[in-house]
C-alpha positions as CSV (number, residue, x, y, z in Angstrom):
1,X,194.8,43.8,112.0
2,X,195.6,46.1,109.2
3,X,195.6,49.8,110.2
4,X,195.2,51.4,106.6
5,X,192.1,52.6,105.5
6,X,191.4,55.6,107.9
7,X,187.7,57.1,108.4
8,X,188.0,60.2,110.0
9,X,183.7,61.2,110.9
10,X,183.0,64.7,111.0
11,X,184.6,68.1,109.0
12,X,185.0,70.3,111.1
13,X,188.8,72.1,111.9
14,X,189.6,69.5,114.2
15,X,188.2,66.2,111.8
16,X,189.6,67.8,108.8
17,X,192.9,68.5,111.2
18,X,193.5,64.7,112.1
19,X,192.5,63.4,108.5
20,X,195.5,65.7,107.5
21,X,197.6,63.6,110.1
22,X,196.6,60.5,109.2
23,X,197.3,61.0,105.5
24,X,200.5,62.5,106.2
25,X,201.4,59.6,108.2
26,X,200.6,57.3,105.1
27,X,197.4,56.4,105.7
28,X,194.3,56.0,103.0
29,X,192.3,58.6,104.6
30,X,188.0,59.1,104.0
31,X,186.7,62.3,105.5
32,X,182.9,62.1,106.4
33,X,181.2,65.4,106.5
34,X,177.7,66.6,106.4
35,X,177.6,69.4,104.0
36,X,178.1,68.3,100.2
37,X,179.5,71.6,99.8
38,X,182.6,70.7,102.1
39,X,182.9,67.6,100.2
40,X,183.2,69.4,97.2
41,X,185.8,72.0,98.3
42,X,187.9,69.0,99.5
43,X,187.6,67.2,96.5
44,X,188.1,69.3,93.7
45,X,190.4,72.6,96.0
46,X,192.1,70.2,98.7
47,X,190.5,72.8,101.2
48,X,187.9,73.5,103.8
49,X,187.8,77.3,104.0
50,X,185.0,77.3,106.6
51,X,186.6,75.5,109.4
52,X,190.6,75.8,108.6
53,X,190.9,79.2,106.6
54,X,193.4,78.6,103.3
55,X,195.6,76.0,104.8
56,X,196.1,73.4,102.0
57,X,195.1,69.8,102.5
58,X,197.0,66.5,101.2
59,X,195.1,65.9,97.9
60,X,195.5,62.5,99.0
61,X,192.2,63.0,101.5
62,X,188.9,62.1,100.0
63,X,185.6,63.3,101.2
64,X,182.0,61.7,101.3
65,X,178.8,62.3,103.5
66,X,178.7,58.6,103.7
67,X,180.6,56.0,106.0
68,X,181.4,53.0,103.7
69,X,184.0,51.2,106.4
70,X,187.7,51.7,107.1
71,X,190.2,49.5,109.4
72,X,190.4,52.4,112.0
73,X,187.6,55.3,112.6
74,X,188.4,58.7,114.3
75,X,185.6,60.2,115.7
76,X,185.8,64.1,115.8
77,X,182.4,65.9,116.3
78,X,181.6,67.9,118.8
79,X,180.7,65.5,122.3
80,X,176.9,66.8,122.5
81,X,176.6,65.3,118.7
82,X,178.7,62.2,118.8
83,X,175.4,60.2,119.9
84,X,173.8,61.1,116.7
85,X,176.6,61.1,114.7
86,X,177.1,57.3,115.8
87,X,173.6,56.1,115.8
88,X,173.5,53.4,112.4
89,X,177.1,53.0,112.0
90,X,178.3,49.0,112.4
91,X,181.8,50.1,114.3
92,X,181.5,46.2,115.6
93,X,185.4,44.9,117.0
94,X,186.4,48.4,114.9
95,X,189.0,50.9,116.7
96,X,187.1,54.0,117.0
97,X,189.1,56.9,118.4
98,X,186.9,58.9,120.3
99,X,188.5,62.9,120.0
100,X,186.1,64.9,121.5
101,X,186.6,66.0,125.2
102,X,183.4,66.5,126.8
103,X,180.9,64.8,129.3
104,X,177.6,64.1,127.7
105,X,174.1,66.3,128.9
106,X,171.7,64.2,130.3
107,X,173.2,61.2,130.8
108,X,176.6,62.2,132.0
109,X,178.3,59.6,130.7
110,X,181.9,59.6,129.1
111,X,182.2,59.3,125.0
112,X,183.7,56.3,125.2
113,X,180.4,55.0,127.2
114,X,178.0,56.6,124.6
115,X,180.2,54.5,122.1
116,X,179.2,51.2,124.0
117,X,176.0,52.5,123.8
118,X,175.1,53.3,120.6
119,X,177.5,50.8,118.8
120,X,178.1,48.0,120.8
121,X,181.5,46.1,120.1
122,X,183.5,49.2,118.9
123,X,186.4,48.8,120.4
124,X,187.1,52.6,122.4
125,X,190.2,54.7,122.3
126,X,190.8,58.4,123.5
127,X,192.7,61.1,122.2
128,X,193.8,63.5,124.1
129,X,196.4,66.1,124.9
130,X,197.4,70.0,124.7
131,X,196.6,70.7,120.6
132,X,194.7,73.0,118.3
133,X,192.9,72.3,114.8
134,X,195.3,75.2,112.9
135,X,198.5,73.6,114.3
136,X,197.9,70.1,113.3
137,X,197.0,71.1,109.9
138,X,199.7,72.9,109.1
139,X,202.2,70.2,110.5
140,X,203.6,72.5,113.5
141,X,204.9,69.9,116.1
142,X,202.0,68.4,118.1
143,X,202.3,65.9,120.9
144,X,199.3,63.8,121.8
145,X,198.1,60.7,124.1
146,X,196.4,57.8,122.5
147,X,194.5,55.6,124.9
148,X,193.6,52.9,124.5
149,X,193.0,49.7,127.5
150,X,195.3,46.7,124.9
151,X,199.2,48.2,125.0
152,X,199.9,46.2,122.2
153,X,196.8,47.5,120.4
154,X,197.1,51.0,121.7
155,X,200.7,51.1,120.3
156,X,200.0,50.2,116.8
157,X,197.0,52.7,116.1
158,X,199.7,55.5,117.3
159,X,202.2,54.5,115.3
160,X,199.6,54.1,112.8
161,X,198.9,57.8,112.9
162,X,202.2,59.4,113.6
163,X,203.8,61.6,111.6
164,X,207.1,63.8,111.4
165,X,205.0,66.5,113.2
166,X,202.2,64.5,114.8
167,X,202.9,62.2,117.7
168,X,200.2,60.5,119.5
169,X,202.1,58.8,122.2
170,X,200.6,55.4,123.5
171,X,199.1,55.1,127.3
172,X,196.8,52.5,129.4
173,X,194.5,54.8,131.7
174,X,191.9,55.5,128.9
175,X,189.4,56.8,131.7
176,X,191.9,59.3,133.2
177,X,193.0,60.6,129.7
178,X,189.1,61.0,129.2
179,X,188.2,62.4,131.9
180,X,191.0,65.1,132.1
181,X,190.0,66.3,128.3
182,X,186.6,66.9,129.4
183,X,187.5,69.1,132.8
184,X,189.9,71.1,131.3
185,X,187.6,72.6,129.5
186,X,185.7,73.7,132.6
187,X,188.7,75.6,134.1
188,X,189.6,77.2,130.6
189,X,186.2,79.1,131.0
190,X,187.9,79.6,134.6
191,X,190.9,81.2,133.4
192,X,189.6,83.1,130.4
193,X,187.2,84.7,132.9
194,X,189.6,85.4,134.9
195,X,191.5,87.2,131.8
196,X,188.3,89.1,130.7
197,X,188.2,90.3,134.2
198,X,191.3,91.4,134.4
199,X,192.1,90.0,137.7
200,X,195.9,89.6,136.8
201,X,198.5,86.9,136.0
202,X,198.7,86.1,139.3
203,X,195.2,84.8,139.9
204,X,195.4,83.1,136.7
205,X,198.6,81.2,137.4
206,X,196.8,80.4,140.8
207,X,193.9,79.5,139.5
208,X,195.5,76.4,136.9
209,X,197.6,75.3,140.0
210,X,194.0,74.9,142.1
211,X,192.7,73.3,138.9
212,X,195.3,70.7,138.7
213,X,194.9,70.2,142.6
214,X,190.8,69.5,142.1
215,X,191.2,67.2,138.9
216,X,193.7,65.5,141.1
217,X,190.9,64.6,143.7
218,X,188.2,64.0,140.8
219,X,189.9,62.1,138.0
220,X,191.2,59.1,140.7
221,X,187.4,59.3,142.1
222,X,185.8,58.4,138.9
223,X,188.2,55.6,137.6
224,X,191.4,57.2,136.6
225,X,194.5,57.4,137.8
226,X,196.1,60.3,139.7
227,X,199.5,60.0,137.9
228,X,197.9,60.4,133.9
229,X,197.7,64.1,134.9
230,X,201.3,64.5,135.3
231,X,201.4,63.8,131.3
232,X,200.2,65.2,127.6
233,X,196.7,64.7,128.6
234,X,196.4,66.4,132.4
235,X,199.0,69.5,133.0
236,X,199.9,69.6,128.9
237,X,196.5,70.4,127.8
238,X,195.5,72.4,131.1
239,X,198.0,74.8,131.2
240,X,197.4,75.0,126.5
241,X,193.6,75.4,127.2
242,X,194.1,77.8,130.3
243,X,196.6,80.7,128.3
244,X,195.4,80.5,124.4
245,X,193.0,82.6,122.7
246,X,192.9,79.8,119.8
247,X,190.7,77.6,122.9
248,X,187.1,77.9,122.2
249,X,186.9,77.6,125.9
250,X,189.5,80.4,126.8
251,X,187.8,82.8,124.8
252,X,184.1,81.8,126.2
253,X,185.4,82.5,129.4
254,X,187.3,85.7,128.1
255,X,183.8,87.0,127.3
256,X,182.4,86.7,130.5
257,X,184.7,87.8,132.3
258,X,184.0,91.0,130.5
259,X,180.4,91.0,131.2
260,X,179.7,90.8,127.1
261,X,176.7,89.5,125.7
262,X,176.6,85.5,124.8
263,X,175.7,83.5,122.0
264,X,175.3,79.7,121.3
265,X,178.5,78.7,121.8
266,X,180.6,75.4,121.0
267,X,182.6,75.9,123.6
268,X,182.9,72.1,125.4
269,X,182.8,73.2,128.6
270,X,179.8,75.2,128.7
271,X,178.2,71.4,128.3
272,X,180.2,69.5,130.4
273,X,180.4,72.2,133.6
274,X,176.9,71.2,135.1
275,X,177.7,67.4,134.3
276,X,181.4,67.9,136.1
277,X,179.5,69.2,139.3
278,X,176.9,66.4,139.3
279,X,179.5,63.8,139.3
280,X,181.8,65.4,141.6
281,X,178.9,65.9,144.0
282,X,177.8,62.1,143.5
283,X,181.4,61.2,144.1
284,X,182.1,63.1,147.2
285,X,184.5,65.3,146.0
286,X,184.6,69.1,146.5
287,X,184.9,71.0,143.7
288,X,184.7,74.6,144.2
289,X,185.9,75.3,140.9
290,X,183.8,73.4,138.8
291,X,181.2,75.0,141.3
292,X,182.4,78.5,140.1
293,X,182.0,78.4,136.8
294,X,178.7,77.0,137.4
295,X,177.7,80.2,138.8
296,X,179.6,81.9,136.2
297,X,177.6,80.7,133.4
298,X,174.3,81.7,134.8
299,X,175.2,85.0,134.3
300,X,173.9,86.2,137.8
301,X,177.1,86.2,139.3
302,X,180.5,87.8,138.0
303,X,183.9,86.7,138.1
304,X,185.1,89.3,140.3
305,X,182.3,88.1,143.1
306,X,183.1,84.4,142.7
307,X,187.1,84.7,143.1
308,X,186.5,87.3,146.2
309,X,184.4,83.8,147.7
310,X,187.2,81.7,146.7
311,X,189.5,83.9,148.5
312,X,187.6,83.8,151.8
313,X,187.2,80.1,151.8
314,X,189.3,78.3,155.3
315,X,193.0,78.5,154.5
316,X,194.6,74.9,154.5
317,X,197.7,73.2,154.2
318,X,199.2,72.4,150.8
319,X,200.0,69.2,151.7
């Protein structure tokens, strides 16, 4: 099928990010947004000073609040909204890559199964891997995973999409590629607590090497495969998420760890850490971790307290 007309559905940094990608790849890109004053700034300035500062966007991109069809739809709101966001589109036997990486409240289900969902016959992808909004915009050298469950089809939409700076690189295990993007998240708040907190490199560094230890036990429980985390999607966008102040999640964490106030946050692992521990639980899988930051985020416990319980837990082999 023809892989030209790209709709990218919502404004944000990261939606206005991949519609840069896609038009810098060659494609005939529509960006949906919400506010008419974000369509306007695209239109007429080839900007969006809210979300991406002054980077400059390919005049190429056109803006709209409206979906009016496209060969391949990028979904990139945030995973709390992409329910809504969804709800009245006809998606039907359309590839819609799903670009959020969170677990949904309520119903804990993956994006890709609010997709089937609310638009039944969409044909799911997942994008995935260690990347920021600012660095895809500005065409710094970004290495993605597409996945999608058709190879064939899978490889087409990446080289659809890839650029000179932009490489989405094609793989099969669509539910491990999902499922890491939405747990890293979790430990980011982890690690940037840990930061905040200054509890030193050395716990940080010790606490992504347990973190890529407990996804290993949870991805392959919940339908994906152990060996996806060795890639772009598992230790790529761990280790990125777990040492950058430009993650959301980092810097949530960050704040916590140093006891500041908090405020509604977007962070995407504030969302998916109580959906995380409900599935690990239902899957049998111990997750003290996830079970951390849980505490963590009711504010009742500090980070210092938490890590001086992870330190006392029965030593183990490695093995």
């Amino acid at each position: 099928m023809p892989l030209e007309r790209v709709a990218v559905i919502g404004a944000g940094a990261w939606g206005t990010a991949l519609a840069q990608a896609a038009s810098i790849a060659g494609r005939d890109v529509t960006l949906v947004a919400r506010d008419p004053a974000v369509v306007d700034e695209i239109n007429s300035r080839h900007g969006n000073t809210m979300h991406l500062g002054p980077q400059r966007l390919s005049p190429a991109i056109r803006a709209t609040t409206r979906f009016a069809g496209a060969d391949l739809v990028i979904l990139a709101v945030p995973a709390q909204a992409s329910r809504a966001a969804l709800a009245g589109l006809s998606l039907a036997r359309l590839p819609v890559v799903l670009s959020a990486k969170g677990l949904e409240q309520g119903s804990l289900l993956r994006q890709s199964e609010v997709l089937a969902e609310t638009t039944p016959g969409a044909v799911p992808y997942v994008l995935s891997g260690p990347s920021f909004a600012a660095d895809v915009a500005a065409g710094r050298p970004t290495a993605v995973t597409l996945a999608g469950d058709d190879d064939a089809a899978t490889e087409a939409l990446a080289a659809a999409l890839a650029g000179p700076t932009f490489r989405p690189y094609a793989a099969g295990d669509r539910i491990g590629v999902e499922l890491a993007g939405a747990l890293k998240n979790v430990y980011a708040l982890a690690a940037g607590a840990v930061d905040g907190a200054q509890l030193g490199a050395s716990a940080r560094a010790a606490l992504i090497a347990r973190a890529f230890a407990e996804l290993s036990r949870i991805v392959p429980a919940l339908g994906g495969r152990a060996e996806t985390l060795m890639g772009l999607a598992g230790l790529g966008d761990l280790t990125l998420s777990c040492t950058s102040t430009q993650s959301r999640n980092y810097r949530h964490g960050l704040a916590l760890g140093r006891g500041e106030p908090q405020e509604a946050s977007l962070a995407e692992g504030v969302f998916t850490a109580p959906v995380a521990q409900l599935l690990a639980r239902e899957a049998g899988v111990e997750a003290p971790l996830i079970d951390a930051v849980n505490l963590l985020l009711t504010g009742k416990v500090s980070i210092s307290t938490i890590v001086a319980c992870l330190m006392t837990r029965p030593l183990k082999r490695e093995d």
